[in-house]
C-alpha positions as CSV (number, residue, x, y, z in Angstrom):
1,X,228.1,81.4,271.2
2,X,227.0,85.1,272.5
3,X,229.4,86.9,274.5
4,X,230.4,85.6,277.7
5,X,229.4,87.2,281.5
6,X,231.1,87.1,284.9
7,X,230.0,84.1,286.6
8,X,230.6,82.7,290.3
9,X,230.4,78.8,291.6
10,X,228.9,79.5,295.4
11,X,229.3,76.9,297.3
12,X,228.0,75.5,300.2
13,X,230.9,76.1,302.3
14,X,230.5,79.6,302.0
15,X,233.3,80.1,299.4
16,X,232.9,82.1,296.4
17,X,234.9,81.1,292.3
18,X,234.8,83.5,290.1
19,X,234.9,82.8,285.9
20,X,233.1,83.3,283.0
21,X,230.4,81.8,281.4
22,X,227.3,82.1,278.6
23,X,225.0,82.5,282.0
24,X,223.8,79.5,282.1
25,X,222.7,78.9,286.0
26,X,222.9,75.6,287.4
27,X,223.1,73.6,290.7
28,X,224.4,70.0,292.2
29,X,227.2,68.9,293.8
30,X,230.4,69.4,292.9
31,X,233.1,67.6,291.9
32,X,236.3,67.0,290.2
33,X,238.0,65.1,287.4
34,X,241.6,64.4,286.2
35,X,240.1,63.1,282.9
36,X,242.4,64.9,280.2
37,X,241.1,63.8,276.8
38,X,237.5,62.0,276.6
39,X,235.8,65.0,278.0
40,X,232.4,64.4,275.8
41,X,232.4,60.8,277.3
42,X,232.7,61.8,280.7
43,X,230.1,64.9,281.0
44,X,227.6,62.0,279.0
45,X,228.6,59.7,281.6
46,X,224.8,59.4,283.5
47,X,226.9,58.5,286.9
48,X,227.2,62.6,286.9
49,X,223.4,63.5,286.5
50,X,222.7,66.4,288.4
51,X,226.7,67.2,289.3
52,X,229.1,69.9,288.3
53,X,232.3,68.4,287.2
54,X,235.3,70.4,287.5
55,X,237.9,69.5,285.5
56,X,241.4,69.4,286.6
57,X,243.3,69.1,283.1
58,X,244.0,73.0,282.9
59,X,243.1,72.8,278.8
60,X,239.4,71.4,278.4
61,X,237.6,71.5,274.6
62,X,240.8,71.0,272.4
63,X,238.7,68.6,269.9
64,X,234.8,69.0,268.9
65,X,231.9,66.4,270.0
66,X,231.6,63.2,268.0
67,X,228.3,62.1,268.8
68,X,228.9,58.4,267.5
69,X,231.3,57.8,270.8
70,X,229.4,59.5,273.7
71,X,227.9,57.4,276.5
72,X,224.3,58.5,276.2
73,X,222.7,60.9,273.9
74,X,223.1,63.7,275.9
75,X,225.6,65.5,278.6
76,X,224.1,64.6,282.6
77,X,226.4,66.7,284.3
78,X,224.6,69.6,285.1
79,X,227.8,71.9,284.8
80,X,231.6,72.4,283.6
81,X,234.0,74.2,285.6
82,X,237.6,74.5,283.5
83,X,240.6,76.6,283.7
84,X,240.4,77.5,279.7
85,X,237.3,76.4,277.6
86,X,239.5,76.1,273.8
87,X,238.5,76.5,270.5
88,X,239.5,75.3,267.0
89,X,238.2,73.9,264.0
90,X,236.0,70.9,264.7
91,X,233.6,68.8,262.5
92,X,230.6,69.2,264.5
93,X,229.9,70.9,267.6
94,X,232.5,72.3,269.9
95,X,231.8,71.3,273.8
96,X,231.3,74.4,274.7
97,X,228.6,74.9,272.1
98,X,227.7,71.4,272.6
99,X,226.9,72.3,276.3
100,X,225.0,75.5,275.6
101,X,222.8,73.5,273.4
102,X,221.7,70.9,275.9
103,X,221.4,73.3,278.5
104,X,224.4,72.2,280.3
105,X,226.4,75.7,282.3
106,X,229.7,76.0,282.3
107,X,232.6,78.3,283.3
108,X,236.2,79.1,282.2
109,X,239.0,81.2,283.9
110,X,238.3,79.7,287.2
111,X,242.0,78.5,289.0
112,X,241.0,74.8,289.3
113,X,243.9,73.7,290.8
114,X,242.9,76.0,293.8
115,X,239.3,74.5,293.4
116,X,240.4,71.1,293.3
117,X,242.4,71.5,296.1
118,X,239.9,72.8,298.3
119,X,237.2,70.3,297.2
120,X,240.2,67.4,298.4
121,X,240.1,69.2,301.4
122,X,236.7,69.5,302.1
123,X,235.4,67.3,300.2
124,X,232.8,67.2,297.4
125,X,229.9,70.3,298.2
126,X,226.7,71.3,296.7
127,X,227.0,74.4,294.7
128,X,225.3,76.7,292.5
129,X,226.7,78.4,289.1
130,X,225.3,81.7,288.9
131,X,225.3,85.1,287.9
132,X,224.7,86.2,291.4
133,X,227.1,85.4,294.0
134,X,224.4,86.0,296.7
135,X,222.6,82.3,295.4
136,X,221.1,80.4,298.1
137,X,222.5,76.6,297.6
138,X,220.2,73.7,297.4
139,X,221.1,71.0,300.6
140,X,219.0,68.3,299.7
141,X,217.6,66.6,296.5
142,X,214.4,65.1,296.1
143,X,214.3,62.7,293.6
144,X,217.1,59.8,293.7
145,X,218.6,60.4,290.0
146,X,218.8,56.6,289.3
147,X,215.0,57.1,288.5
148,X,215.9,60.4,285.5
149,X,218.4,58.1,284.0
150,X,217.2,54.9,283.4
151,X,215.4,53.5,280.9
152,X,211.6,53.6,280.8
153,X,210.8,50.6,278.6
154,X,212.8,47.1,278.6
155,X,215.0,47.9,275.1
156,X,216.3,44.5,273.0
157,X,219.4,44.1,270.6
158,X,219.6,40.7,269.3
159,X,222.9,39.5,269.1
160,X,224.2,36.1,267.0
161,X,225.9,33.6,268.4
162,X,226.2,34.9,272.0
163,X,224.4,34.6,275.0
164,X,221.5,36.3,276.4
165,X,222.3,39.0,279.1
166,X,220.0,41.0,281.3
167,X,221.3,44.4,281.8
168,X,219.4,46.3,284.7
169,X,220.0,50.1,283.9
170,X,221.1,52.5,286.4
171,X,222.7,54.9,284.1
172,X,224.3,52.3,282.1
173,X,227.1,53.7,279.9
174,X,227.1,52.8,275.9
175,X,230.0,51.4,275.9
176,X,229.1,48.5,278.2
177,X,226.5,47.7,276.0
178,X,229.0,48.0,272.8
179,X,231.4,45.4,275.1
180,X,228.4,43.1,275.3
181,X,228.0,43.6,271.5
182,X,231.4,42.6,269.9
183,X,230.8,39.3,271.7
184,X,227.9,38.8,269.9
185,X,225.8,38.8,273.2
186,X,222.0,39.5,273.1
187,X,221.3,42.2,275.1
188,X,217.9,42.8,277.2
189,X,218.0,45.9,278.9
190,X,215.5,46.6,281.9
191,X,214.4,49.8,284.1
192,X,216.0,50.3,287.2
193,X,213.1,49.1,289.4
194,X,212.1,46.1,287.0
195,X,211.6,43.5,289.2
196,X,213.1,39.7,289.6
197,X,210.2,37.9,288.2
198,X,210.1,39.8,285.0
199,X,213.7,39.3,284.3
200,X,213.8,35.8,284.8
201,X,211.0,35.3,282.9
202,X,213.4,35.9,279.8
203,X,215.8,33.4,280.8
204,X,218.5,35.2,280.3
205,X,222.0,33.2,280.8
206,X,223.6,36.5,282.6
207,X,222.6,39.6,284.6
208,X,224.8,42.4,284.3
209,X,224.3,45.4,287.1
210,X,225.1,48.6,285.6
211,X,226.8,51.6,286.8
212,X,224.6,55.1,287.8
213,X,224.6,57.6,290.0
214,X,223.5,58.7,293.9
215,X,223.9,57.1,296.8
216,X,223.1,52.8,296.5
217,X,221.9,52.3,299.9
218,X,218.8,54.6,298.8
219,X,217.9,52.4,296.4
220,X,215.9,49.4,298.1
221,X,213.8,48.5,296.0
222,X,216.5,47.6,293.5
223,X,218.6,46.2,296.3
224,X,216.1,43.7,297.2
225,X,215.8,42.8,293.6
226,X,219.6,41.7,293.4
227,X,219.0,39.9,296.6
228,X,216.1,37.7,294.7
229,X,218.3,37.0,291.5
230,X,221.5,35.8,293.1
231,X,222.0,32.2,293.2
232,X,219.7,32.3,290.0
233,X,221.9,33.1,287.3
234,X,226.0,34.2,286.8
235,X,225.8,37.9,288.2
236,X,228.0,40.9,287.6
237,X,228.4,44.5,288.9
238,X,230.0,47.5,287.5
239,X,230.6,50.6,289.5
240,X,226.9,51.3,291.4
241,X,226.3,47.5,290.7
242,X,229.0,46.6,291.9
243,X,227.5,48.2,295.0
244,X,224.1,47.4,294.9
245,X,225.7,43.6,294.7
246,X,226.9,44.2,297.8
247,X,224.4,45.1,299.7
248,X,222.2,42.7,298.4
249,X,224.2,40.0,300.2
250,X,224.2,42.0,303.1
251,X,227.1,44.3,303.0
252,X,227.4,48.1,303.5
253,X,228.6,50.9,301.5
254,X,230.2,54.2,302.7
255,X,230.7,58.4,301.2
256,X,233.9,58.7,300.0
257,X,235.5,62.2,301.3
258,X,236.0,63.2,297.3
259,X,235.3,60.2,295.2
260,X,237.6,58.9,292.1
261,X,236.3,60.3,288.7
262,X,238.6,60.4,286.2
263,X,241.0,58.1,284.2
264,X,243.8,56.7,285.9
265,X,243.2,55.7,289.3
266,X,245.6,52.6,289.8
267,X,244.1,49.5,291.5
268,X,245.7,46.2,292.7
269,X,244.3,43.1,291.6
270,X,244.7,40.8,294.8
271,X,243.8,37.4,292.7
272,X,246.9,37.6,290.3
273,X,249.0,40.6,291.4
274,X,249.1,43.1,289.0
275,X,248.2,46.7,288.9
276,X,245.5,48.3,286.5
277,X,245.5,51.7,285.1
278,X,241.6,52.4,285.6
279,X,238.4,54.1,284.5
280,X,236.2,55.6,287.5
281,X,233.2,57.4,288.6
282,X,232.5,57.3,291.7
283,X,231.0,59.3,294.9
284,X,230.5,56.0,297.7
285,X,232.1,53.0,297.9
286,X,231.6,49.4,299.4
287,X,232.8,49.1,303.6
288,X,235.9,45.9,303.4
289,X,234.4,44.7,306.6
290,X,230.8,44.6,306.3
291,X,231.2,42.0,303.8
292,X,232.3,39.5,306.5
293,X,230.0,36.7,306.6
294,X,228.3,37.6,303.6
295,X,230.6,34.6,301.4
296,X,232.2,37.8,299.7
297,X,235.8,38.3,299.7
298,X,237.9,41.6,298.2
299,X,239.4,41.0,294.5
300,X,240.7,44.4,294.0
301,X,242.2,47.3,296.2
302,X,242.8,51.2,295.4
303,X,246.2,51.8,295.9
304,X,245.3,55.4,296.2
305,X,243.3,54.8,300.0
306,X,243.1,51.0,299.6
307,X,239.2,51.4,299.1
308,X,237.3,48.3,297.7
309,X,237.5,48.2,293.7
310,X,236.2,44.0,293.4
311,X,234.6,41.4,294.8
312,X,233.7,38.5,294.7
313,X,231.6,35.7,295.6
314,X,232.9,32.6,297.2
315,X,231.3,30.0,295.8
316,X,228.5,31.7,293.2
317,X,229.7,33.2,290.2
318,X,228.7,37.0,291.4
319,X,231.2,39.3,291.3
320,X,231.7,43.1,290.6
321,X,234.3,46.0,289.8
322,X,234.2,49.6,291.6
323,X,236.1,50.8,288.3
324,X,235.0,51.0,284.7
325,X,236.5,48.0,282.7
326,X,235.0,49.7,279.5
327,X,237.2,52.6,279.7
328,X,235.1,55.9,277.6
329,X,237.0,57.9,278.1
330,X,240.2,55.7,279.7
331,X,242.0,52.3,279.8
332,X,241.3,48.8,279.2
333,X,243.3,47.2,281.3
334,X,240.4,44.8,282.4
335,X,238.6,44.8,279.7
336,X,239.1,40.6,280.1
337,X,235.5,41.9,282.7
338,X,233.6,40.8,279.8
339,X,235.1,37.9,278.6
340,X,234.8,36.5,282.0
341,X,231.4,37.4,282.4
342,X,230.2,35.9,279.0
343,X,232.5,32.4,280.0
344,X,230.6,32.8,283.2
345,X,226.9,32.4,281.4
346,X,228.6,29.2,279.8
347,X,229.6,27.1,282.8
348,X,233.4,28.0,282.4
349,X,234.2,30.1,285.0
């Protein structure tokens, strides 16, 4: 790594954060996360394409990249914004190196706590990482990233005894897939905009709607997909499919002022009562009373600003999480998601 330059995050707002950095200039909007450990996972989360995460946990980089456990094979944020960048001895890359070689910017020295702050206040802004803190910031973006981080072709693993799920990529996170695996499921995994038709044509005995990025009610041409599928086979949502669900059936979805990303966000479960220490990524979340009338009811409340985290369907086996029930990085307290899902493709639930 070459010697480091003063470096400013301009954002949109007008205000000016000053660090350091390998020059690196990047834009997106920016936000934060109180993820402490699993850093690698979250930055190769693809719900962050084209964001710059700041990091809350003051210490960022303690341990070096593993590339076995990431969630995709390569960082999608689009920048790093952390309070001290560490090093130490690591087998492999460091994640600051890690970053530089995938292009990623990042800074260090920057007071986060001050930047988070502002960002709760304000809520999350576009930005721009650069060397000069005159940058003009970028207000719009052209392309919905759903459609970089996708899959092009329709990818199989053949699993044993399991059944056959559909997974329809929006960014879907390697770890889902990994969920579907130890249960011995065979997994068919389709581009965002496949539609209906072809993935019935495989039969599958599930449909599992990933998580990704950007705003869902953008997406219509996936949202009119869901709206074919349901009532055809069990259905289930994570995160942005969770949302896309929803307004298949005729709900609405909403901007959160700041968004949950990190890894312990508490939720309620309203069906049996308890609380869940939870995974999230998430900019937008699904309106409570749009969903009258639509034969969904709310399974699961943030008891941070009692947001929607579940639903599901009154009668058809369709439901979703707002959270991440495979954890990386993070808890699994629901990680039962996928047992229920693959009793669901058997007739059990």
């Amino acid at each position: 790594m070459g010697e480091l330059q003063p470096m400013y995050l301009v954002l949109e707002d007008g205000s000016c954060w000053e660090g350091f950095g390998p020059g690196i200039e990047v834009k997106g909007e920016v936000v934060f996360d109180t993820t402490p450990v699993g850093y690698p996972q979250a930055v190769s989360d693809p719900s962050f394409a084209g964001q710059i995460v700041v990091f809350a946990f003051p210490m960022i980089g303690n341990y070096g990249v593993d590339p076995e456990r990431l969630e995709s094979n390569k960082p999608w944020a689009s920048g790093v914004v952390v309070t001290s960048m560490e090093k130490g001895a690591f087998e492999g890359p460091s994640f600051s190196e890690w970053l530089i070689e995938n292009g990623v910017g990042w800074m260090k020295f920057v007071d986060t706590r001050r930047l988070v702050i502002h960002l709760r206040e304000r809520g999350c802004l576009r930005g721009a990482m650069c060397l000069d803190k005159r940058k003009e910031i970028p207000l719009s973006q052209e392309e919905h990233p759903v459609k970089t981080v996708s899959t092009k072709e329709v990818i199989r693993l053949e699993g044993k005894r399991g059944p056959k799920i559909a997974l329809v990529d929006y960014g879907v996170k390697r770890n889902i897939v990994r969920e579907l695996q130890k249960r011995d499921c065979t997994v068919i995994i389709f581009p965002h905009n496949t539609e209906a038709e072809e993935i019935l044509r495989e039969d599958p005995d599930g449909i599992l709607l990933s998580n990704g990025p950007g705003d869902p009610s953008l997406l219509e041409a996936e949202i009119k997909t869901v709206g074919d599928l349901i009532g055809q086979k069990p259905i289930a949502g994570i995160c942005l499919g969770m949302q896309i669900l929803a307004l298949a059936v005729g709900g609405m979805t909403e901007k959160l002022k700041y968004g949950h990303r990190g890894a312990n966000h508490a939720v309620k479960d309203l069906i049996s009562g308890k609380g869940l220490v939870t995974s999230q990524n998430h900019g937008y979340a699904v309106v409570e009373s749009s969903l009258r009338g639509t034969g969904m009811i709310v399974t699961h409340v943030n008891l941070g600003d009692g947001s929607v985290e579940g639903i599901m369907h009154e009668r058809l086996p369709i439901w979703g999480v707002q959270f991440h029930p495979e954890g990386s990085p993070g808890p699994l307290d629901y990680e039962c998601f996928f047992d229920n899902f693959v009793a669901s493709t058997k007739g059990v639930l």
